[in-house]
VEXNU-937308 format. One line per field, with one value per residue (C-alpha): residue number from 1; x, y, z. Coordinates in nm, 3 decimals, decimal comma, padded with zeros to 5 digits. Layout:
<doses>
num	NUM;...
X	X;...
Y	Y;...
Z	Z;...
</doses>
This chain:
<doses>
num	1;2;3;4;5;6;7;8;9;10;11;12;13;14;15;16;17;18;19;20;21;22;23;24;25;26;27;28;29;30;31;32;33;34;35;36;37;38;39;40;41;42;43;44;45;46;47;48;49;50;51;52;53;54;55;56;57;58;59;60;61;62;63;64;65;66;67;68;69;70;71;72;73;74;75;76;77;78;79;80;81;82;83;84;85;86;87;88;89;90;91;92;93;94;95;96;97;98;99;100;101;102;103;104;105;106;107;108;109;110;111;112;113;114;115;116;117;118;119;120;121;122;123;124;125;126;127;128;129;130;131;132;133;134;135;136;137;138;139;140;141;142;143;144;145;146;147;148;149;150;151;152;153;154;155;156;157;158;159;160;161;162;163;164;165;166;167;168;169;170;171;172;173;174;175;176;177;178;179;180;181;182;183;184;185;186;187;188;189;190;191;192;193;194;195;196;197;198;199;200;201;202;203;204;205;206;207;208;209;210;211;212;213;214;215;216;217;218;219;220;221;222;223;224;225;226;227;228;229;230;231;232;233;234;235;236;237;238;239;240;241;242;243;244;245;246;247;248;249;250;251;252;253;254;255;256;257;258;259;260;261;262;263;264;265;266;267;268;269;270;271;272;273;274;275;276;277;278;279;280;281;282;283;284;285;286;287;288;289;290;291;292;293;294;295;296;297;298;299;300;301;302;303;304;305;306;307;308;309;310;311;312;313;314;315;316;317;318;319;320;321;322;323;324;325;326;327;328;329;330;331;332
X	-00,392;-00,210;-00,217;-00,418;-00,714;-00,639;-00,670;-00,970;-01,133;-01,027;-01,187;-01,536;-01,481;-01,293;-01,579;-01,842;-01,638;-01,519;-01,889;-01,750;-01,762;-01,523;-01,201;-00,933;-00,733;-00,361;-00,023;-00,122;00,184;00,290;00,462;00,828;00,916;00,776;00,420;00,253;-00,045;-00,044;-00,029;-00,029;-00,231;-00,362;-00,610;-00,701;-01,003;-01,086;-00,806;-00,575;-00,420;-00,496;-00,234;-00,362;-00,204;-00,474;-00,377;-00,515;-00,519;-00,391;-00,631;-00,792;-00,661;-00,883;-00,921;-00,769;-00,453;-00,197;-00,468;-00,697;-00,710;-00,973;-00,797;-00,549;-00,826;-00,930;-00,608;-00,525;-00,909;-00,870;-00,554;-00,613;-00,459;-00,132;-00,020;00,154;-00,067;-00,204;-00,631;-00,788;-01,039;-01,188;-01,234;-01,454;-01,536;-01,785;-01,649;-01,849;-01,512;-01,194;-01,326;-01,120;-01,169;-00,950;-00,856;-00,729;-00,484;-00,358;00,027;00,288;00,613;00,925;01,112;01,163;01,481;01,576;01,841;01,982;02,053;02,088;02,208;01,956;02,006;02,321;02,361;02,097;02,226;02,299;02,092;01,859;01,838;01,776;01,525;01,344;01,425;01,239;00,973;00,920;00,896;00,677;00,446;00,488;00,446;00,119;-00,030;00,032;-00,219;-00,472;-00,795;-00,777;-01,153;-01,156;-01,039;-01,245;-01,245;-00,901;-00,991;-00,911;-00,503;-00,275;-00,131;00,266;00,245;00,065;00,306;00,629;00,457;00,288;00,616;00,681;00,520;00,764;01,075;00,980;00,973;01,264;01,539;01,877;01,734;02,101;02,119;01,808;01,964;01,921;01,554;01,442;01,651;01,547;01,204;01,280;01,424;01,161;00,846;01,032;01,086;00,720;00,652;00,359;00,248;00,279;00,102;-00,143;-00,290;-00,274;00,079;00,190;00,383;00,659;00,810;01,119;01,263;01,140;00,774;00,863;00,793;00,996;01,010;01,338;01,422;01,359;00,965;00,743;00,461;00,287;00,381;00,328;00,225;00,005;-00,051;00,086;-00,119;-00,301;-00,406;-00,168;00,186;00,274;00,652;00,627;00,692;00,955;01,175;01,135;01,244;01,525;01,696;01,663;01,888;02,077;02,431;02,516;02,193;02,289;02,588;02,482;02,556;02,225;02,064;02,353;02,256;02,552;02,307;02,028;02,084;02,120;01,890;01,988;01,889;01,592;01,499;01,491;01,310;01,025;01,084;01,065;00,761;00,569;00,625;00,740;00,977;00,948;00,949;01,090;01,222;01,504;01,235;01,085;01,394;01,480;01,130;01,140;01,537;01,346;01,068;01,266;01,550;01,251;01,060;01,398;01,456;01,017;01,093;01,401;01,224;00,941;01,222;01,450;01,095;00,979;00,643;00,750;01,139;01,295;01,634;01,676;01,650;01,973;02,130;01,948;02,008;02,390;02,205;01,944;02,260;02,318;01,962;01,887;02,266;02,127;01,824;01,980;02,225;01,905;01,762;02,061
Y	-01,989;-02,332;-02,405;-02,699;-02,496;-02,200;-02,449;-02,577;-02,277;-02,183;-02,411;-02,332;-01,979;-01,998;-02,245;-01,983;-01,675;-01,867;-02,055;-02,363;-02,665;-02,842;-02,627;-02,702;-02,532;-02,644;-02,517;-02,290;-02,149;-01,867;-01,557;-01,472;-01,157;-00,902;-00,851;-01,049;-01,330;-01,307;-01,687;-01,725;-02,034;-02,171;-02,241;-02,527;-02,462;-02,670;-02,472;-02,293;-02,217;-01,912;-01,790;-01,575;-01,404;-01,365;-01,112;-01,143;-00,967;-01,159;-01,362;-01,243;-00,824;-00,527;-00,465;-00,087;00,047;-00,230;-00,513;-00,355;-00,479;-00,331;00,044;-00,140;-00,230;00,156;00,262;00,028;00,058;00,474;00,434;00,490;00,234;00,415;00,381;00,033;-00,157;-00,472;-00,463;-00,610;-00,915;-01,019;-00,808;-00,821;-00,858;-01,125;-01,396;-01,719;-01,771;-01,657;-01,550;-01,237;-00,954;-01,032;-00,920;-01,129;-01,008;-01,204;-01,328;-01,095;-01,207;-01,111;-00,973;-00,696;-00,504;-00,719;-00,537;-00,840;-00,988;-00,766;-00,992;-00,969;-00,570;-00,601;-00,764;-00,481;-00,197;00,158;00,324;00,022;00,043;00,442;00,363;00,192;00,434;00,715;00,474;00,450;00,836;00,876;00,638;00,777;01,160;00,985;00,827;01,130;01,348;01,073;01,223;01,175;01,177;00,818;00,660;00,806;00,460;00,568;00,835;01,235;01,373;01,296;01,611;01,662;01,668;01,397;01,196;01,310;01,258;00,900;00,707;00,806;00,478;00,275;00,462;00,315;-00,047;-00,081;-00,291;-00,158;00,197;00,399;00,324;00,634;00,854;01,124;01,066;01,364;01,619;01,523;01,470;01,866;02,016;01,815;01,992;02,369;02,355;02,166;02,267;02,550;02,363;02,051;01,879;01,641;01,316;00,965;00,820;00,464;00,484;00,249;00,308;00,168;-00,089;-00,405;-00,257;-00,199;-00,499;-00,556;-00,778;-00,869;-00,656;-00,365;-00,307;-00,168;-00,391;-00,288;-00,051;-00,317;-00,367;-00,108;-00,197;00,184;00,371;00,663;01,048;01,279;01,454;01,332;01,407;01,107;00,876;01,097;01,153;00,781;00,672;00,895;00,802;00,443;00,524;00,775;00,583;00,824;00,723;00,373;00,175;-00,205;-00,330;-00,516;-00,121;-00,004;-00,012;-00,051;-00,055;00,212;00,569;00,767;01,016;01,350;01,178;01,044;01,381;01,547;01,333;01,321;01,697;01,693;01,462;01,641;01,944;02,182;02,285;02,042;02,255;02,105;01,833;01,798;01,735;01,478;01,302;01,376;01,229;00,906;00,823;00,898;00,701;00,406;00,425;00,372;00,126;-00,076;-00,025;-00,202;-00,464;-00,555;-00,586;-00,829;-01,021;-01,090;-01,164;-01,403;-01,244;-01,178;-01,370;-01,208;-01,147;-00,905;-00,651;-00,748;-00,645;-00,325;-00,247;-00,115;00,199;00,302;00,576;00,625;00,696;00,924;01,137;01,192;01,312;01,535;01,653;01,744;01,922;02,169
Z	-00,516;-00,608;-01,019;-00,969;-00,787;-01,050;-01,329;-01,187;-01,189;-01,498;-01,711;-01,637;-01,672;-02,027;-02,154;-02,034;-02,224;-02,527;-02,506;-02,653;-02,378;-02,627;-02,503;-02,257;-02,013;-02,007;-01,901;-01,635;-01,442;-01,210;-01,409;-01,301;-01,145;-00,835;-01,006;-00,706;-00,848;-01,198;-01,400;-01,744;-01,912;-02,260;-02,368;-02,669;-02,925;-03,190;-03,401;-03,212;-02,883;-02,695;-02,457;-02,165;-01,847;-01,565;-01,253;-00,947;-00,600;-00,288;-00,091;00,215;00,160;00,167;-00,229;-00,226;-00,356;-00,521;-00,415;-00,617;-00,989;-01,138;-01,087;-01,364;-01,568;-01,555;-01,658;-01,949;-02,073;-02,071;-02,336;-02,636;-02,964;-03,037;-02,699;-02,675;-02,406;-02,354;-02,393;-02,165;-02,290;-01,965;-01,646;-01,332;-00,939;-01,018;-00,728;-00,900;-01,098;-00,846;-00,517;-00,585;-00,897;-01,149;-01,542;-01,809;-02,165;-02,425;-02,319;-02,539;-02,722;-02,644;-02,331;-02,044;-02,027;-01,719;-01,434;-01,398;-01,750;-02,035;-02,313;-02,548;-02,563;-02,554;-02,913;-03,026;-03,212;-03,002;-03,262;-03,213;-02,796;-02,822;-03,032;-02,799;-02,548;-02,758;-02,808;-02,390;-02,382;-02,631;-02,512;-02,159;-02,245;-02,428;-02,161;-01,977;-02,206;-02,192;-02,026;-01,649;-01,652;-01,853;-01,534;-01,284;-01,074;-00,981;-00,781;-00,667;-00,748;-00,528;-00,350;-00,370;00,007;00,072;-00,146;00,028;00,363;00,307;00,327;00,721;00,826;00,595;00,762;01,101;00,988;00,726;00,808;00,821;00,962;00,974;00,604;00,599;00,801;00,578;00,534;00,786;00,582;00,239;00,342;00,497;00,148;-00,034;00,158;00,179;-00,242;-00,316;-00,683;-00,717;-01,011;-01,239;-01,515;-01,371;-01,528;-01,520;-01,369;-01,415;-01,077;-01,179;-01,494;-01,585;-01,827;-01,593;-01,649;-02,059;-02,299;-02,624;-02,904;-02,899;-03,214;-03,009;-03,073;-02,757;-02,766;-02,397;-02,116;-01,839;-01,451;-01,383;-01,006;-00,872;-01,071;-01,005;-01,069;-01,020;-01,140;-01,399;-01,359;-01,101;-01,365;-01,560;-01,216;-01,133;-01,516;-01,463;-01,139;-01,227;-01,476;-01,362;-01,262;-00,940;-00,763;-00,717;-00,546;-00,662;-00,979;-01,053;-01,068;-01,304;-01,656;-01,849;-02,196;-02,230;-02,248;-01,914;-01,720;-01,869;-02,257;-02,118;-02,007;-02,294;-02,550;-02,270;-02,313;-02,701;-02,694;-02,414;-02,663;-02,324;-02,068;-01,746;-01,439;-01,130;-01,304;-01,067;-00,713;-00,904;-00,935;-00,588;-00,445;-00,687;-00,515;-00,165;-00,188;-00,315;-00,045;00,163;-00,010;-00,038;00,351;00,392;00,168;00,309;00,629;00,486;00,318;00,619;00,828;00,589;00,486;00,083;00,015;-00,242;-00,188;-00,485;-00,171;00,018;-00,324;-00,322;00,030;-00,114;-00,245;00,012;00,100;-00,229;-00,339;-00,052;-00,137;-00,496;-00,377;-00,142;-00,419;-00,670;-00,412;-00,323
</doses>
């Protein structure tokens, strides 16, 4: 949707919520990073000015998985207060306002811990930046013994099996295919040693720093970008934390962070704050390096095709090996 149409749109719809004909919409723009349509705006009263951040699916896409933004709305409306989050003031499917569903928080201050450009954490304190990192955990191992049945909209648990399995159509369109070679033989190890059983709840599906939002003197305000979640292990989201900072899963610099404490720390407070051993820590790792050798090798196809530029993925390409060798390693 171009800004002007969005903006358009827009200002009925805020003078309906904020029932006040006297307010404006201004400054609407699109939000940086990989997080699809989202566009944050303001809005003028009388008094004050209201910023806002408004996400909505692609046009013209069956409204399931990623496309589908009310299963964020489920999520982030199931969390309770202490968990660092951003509420949600506006949510719905009603097409009068978008043509699409959409949802609609308050904009926050401050910053991601970027891949790319670390310089704000890097003046922080170490006591300061493992702070934050026990803040993340906590938060995580909290969301993770929120009641699954608050968010039934997302759906059944997704089976181990199933989740190992799903990628096979993403192997046979990434670019740069010898760079999975080992794919068949971790998938292999990965199905033979399938945990028995695991905790199972609501997963964010992408945690990491990018998806963590500071104030820039080290304060979690929201766990952020919800778009992956689902029902399901729960260790998902503790292997995937891990290997994106775990230094020997990754052969390009803009994945190696030089500034927050590594996998094997990051472990262990999740353990302390989940209050119990984590069993088959070490698959979870090895399925969160698979998947994203994989989803690297997809995106790096629909880059160099021209259906989604973003050449972050010819950077990332470097550890699609790598990845897969870690996961292989865990696994033996």
């Amino acid at each position: 949707m171009e800004l002007e149409e969005l903006e358009q749109r827009l200002d009925p719809f805020c003078r309906n919520h904020y029932e006040d004909d006297s307010i404006s919409v201004c400054d609407v723009f699109q939000m940086p990073g990989h997080a699809g349509f989202s566009y944050g705006f303001s809005v003028k009263t009388s008094d004050s000015i209201d910023r806002w951040y408004i996400r909505l699916p692609p046009p013209n896409v069956k409204l399931q998985g990623t496309a589908d933004v009310l299963r964020q709305v489920a999520a982030l409306n199931a969390l309770p207060d202490e968990i660092p989050h951003c509420r949600v003031k506006w949510s719905g499917d009603d097409l009068q306002w978008f043509d699409r569903p959409y949802f609609i928080v308050l904009q926050l201050e401050g910053d991601v811990v970027k891949q790319d450009n670390n310089a704000w954490v890097a003046k922080l304190d170490e006591a300061v930046r493992i702070d934050m990192a026990l803040q993340a955990v906590k938060a995580l191992a909290a969301i993770h013994k929120v009641d699954p049945g608050k968010a039934e909209y997302l759906g059944n648990p997704v089976s181990l099996e199933d989740d190992v399995n799903r990628w096979d159509r993403f192997v046979k369109k990434a670019a740069d295919p010898w760079r999975l070679e080992l794919v068949p033989e971790v998938k292999r190890l990965l199905l033979e040693q399938l945990p028995c059983s695991t905790p199972v709840g609501i997963f964010h599906g992408d945690f990491q720093w990018s998806n963590l939002f500071y104030s820039k003197r080290g304060e979690l305000k929201a766990v952020i970008d919800w778009e992956l979640v689902g029902i399901g292990a729960t260790l998902n989201d503790v292997g995937w934390f891990a290997t994106f900072n775990d230094p020997e899963a990754w052969a390009d610099m803009a994945h190696r962070n030089r500034y927050m404490p590594r996998a094997d720390k990051l472990i262990a407070m999740y353990r302390e704050a989940w209050g119990s051993e984590l069993p088959d820590i070490n698959w979870f790792r090895a399925l969160a390096a698979y998947k994203f050798a994989i989803i690297t090798g997809f995106n790096l196809m629909l880059h160099r095709r021209g259906k989604r530029n973003d050449p972050l993925w010819e950077t990332s390409k470097h550890s699609m090996e790598s990845l897969l060798q870690r996961a292989h390693t865990l696994l033996s």
